[in-house]
N, C-alpha and C positions, 0 to 999 in steps of 0.2 A: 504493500500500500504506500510504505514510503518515499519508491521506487516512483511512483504512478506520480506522487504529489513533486517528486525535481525532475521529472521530468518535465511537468507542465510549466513548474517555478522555468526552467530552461527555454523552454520553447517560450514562454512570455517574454523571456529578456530579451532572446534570440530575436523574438519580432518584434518589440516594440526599439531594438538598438539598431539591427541590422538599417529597418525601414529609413529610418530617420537620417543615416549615416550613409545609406546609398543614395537618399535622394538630395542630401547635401553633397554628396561626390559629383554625382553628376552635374548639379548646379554649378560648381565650381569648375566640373571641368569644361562643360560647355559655356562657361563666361570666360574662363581662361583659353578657348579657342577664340573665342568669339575676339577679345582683348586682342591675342597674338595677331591676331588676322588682320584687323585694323590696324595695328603695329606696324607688323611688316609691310603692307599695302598703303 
């Protein structure tokens, strides 16, 4: 039963960090193309 409950405790962290953290990635990385590109152009 223990098992059951970190498991869930995991998958919670797992999703509410992962999301948050890929979709600030992305934001960053497509403003940081977006930046370079008008940079170098």
């Amino acid at each position: 039963m223990e098992l059951l409950v970190w498991i869930l405790i995991a998958a919670l962290v797992v999703w509410f960090v992962l999301i948050p953290a890929l979709a600030l990635w992305i934001a960053v990385h497509v403003l940081g193309e977006e930046e370079g590109n008008d940079g170098n152009t």
